[in-house]
Each structure stands twice: as C-alpha cells, then as structure tokens.
C-alpha positions as CSV (number, residue, x, y, z in Angstrom):
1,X,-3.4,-38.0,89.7
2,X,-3.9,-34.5,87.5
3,X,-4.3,-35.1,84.0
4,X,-2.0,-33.8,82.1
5,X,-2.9,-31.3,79.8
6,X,-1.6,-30.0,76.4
7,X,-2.3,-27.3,74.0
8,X,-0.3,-26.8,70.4
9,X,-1.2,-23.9,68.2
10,X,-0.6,-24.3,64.8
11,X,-0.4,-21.1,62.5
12,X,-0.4,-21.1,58.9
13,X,-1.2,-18.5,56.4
14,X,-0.2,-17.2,52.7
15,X,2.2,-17.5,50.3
16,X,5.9,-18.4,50.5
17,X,7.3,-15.9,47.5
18,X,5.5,-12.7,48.5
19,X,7.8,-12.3,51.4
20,X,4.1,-11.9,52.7
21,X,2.0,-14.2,52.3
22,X,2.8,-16.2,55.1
23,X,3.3,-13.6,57.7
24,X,0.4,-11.7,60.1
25,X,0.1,-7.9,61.2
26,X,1.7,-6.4,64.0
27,X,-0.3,-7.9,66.7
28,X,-2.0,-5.6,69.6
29,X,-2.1,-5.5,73.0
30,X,-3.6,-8.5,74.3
31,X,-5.7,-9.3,77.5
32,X,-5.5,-12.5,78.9
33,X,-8.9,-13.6,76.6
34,X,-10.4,-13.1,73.8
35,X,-13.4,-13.8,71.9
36,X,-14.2,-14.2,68.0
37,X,-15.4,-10.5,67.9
38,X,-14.0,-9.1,64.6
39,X,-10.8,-6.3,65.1
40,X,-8.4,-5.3,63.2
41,X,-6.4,-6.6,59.8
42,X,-3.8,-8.7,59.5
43,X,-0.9,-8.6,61.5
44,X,2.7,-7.5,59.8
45,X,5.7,-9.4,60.0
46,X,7.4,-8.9,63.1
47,X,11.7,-9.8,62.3
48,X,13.0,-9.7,65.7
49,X,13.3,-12.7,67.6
50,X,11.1,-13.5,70.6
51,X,12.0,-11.9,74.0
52,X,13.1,-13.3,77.4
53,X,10.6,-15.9,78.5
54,X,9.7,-17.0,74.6
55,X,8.8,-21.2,73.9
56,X,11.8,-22.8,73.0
57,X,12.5,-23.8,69.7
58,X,15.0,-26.4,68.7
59,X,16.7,-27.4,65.5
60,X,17.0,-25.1,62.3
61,X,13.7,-22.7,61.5
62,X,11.8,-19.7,61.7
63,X,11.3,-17.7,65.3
64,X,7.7,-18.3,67.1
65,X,5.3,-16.3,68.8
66,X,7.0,-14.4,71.8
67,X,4.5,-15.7,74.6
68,X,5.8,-15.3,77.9
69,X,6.2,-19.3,79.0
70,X,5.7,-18.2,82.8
71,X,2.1,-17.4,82.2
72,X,-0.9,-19.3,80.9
73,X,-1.7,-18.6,76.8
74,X,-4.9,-16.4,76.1
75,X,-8.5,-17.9,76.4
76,X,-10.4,-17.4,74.0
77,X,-13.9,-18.7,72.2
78,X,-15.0,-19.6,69.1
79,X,-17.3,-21.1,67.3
80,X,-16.5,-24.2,64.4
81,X,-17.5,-24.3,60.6
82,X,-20.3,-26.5,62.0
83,X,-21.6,-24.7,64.9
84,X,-19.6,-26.4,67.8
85,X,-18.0,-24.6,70.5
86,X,-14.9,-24.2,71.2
87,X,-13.7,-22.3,74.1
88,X,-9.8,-23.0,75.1
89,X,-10.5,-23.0,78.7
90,X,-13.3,-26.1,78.8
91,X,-11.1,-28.1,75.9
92,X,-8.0,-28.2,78.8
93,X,-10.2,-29.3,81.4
94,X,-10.4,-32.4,79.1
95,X,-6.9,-32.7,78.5
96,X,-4.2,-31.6,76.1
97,X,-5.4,-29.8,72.9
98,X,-3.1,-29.3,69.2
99,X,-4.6,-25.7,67.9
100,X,-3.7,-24.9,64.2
101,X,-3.8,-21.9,62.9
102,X,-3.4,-21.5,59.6
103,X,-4.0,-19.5,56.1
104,X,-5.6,-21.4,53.2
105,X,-3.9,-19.2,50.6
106,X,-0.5,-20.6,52.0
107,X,1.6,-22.7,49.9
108,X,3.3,-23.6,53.2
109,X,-0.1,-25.0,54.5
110,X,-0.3,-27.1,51.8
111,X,2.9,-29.1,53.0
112,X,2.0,-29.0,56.6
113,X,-1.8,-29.4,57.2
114,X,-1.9,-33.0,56.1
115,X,1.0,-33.6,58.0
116,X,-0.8,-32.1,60.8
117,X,-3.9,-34.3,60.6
118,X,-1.4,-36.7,61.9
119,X,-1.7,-35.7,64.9
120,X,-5.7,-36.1,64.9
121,X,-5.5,-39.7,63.8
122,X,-2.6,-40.4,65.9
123,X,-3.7,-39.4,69.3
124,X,-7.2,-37.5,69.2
125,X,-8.8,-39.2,72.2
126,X,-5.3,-40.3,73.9
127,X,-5.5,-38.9,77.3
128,X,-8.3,-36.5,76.5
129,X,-6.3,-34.9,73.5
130,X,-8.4,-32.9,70.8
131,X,-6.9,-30.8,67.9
132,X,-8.3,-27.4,66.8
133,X,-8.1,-25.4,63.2
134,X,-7.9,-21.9,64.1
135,X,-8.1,-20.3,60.3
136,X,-7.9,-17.0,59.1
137,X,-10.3,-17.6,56.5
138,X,-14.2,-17.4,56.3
139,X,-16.3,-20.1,57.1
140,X,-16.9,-21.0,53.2
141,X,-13.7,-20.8,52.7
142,X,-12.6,-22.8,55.6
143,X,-15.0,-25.7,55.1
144,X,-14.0,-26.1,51.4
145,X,-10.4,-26.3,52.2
146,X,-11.1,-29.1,55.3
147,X,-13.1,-31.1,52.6
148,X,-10.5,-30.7,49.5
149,X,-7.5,-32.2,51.6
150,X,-9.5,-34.7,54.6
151,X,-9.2,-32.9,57.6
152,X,-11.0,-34.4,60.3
153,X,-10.2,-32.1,63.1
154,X,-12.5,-29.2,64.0
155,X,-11.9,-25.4,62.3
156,X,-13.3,-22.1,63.5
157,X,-13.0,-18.6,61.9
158,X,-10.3,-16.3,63.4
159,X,-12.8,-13.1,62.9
160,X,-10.6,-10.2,62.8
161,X,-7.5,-11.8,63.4
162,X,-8.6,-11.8,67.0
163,X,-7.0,-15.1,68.6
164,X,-3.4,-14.5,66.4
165,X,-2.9,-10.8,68.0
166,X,-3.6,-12.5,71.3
167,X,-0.9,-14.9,70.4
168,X,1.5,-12.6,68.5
169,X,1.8,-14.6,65.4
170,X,4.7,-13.7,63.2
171,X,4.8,-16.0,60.4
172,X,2.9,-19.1,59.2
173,X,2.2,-22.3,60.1
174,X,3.5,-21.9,63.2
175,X,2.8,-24.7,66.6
176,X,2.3,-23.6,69.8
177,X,2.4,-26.6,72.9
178,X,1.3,-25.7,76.2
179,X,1.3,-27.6,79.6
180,X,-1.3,-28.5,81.4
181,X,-1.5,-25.1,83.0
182,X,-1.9,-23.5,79.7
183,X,1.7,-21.9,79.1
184,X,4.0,-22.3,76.0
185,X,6.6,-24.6,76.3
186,X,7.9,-25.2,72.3
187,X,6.6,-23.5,69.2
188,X,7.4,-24.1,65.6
189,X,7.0,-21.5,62.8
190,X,6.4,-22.6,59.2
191,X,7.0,-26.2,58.1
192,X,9.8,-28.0,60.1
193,X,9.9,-32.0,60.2
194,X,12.1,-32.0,63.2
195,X,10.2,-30.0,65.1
196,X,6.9,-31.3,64.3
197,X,8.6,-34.2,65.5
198,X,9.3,-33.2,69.2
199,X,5.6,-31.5,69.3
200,X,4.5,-35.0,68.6
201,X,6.9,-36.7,71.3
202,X,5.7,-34.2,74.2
203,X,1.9,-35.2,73.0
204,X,2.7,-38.9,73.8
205,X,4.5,-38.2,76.3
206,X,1.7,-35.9,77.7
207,X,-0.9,-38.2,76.6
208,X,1.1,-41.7,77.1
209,X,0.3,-43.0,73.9
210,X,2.5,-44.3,71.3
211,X,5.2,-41.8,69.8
212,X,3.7,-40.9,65.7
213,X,6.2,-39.5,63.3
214,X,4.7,-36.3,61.9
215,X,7.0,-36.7,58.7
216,X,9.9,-38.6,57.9
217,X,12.5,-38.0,54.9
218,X,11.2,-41.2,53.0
219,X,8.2,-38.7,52.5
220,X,9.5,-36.3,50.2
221,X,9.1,-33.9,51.7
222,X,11.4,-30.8,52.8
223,X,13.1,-30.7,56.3
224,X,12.3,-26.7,56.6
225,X,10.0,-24.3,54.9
226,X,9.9,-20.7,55.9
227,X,6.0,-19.9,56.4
C-alpha cells in the first residue's frame, strides 16, 4: 500500500496592530521549485481572496495562500539553523510533513508556535510525519527564538523570502496541508483553534495515529487571531 503523505505549511510573521506586521510582499512569479537563494523583500498584503482552485478553509478566519489544489506545491531546499537539509521533495518520500512558516517579530506567533509544537510531539514519527520551521528570520535570530519558547522541530532561513513567494503568502501564521502528491488541500491564516484543529485530524488521519487537540477553550486562549 502507498504511504500516505502529508505536508502543512505554517506561516507566521510580525505584528498584529501595524496592519503590517503580519503580512508578506506581493509574491512573484513562481516556478515549480525553489531554492534558499536570496530575492527580493517582503511580500505586501494581498486583500483579495484566493482564486478558483484555492485550499479550502473552514470555519471563521483569514483567507490562505491561493495555490492551485490541482497541482503539487513548489519544491524547494533549504538548509536548517543546524546544518541539516531539508529539501521538500525527499521529506514526502518519508511521509507527511507540517511546514511552518513564520515571523519571530509576530505577536500572533507567539500564540500559535507553541501550539504548533503540538503537532511535533503529537505525531512526529507517526507514519513518517516530520514538521519543518520555515522562518523569515536569520539564522541568529531563528535559533534564539526555537530555544526561548522549546521548539523541537527543525527551522531553516527563508533567504529572500524565497519559499513564501513560491507559496503566495498573504498574511501570518498561516498552515498549508498537502496530500501525498504534494497539493494543498486546507490552509489556515493567522491563529485559528478550529482550524488548527482539522489540520490535526487529516494528520491522524493521514498518519493513523491518535487525533491531538491543537488547542482547546480550557486554554485561554482566543478562537481567531488575524496574523
């Protein structure tokens, strides 16, 4: 039998009251890879909602990147904070991967990224899963932040921006699942419990392990936060 394969992106980046802070530059053109060559700037805010063919998205929240679901994401490779490499292409051949992009400056990474180390502890290993930090951060900055809050998952530097134009991303965090054949089939922009939620319920179900709660109300914390 195949082995299922899954892939999340996570995006996160700055600031909540800057109207900002969490949001990228207008993406460019993308091939179908990409590498960790340095680019451009960060993206702008893109407002309109994703086109025909974009993830679905359920509950209340922010729009997602507007990948095309009927094709496989961008490859792309990069190297971690300590040296490892990670190209997307050999991590689905293992099985089904949780990328997460994010922004250290972002108060709305502060909500979700330990949240999101859930879904290390919870099913890294499970049907060949693995979980990626895709930052757009330097390497200093990058490995501070993974020591300050516990994250256990690997991070690499998104130089110039590189792998969020290939996947459009508007605002931060934002979660990106794909299938086993690499396409998008759910994303989630900025912090949303119940969303989080179904990305963990297609990783067991993907992975057949036991269903985690990302975040429950007894936590505190809010049901939505716009990235």
């Amino acid at each position: 039998m195949k082995k299922s394969t899954l892939i999340i992106v996570t995006v996160l980046c700055l600031g909540l009251g800057s109207g900002t802070a969490c949001q990228n530059q207008q993406p460019t053109p993308a091939g179908p890879s990409v590498t960790a060559a340095a680019t451009e700037a960060p993206l702008a805010a893109q407002p309109e909602p994703p086109g025909p063919g974009a993830p679905p998205m359920s509950g209340e929240g922010q729009s997602g990147p507007a990948l095309d679901a009927s094709k496989p994401a961008p490859d792309f490779a990069l190297k971690s904070i300590s040296g490892e490499s990670l190209h997307l292409a050999d991590l689905l051949k293992k099985g089904p991967v949780l990328l997460v992009f994010y922004k250290v400056e972002c108060p709305t990474s502060a909500v979700a990224l330990p949240k999101y180390e859930t879904f290390q502890k919870a099913y890294q290993g499970k049907g060949g899963f693995s979980v990626v930090g895709i930052v757009q951060n330097t390497t200093p900055e990058i490995a501070a932040y993974v020591k300050q809050n516990n994250l256990t998952f690997p991070h690499a530097e998104d130089v110039g921006y590189s792998v969020s134009r290939a996947y459009g991303i508007r605002n931060t965090p934002t979660l990106v699942l794909l299938d086993n054949d690499g396409k998008a089939v759910n994303t989630v922009a900025g912090w949303n419990r119940a969303q989080s939620n179904a990305v963990s319920k297609a990783v067991a179900g993907m992975t057949g392990a036991p269903y985690q709660d990302i975040s429950t109300e007894s936590d505190g914390l809010p049901g939505f936060r716009p990235g």
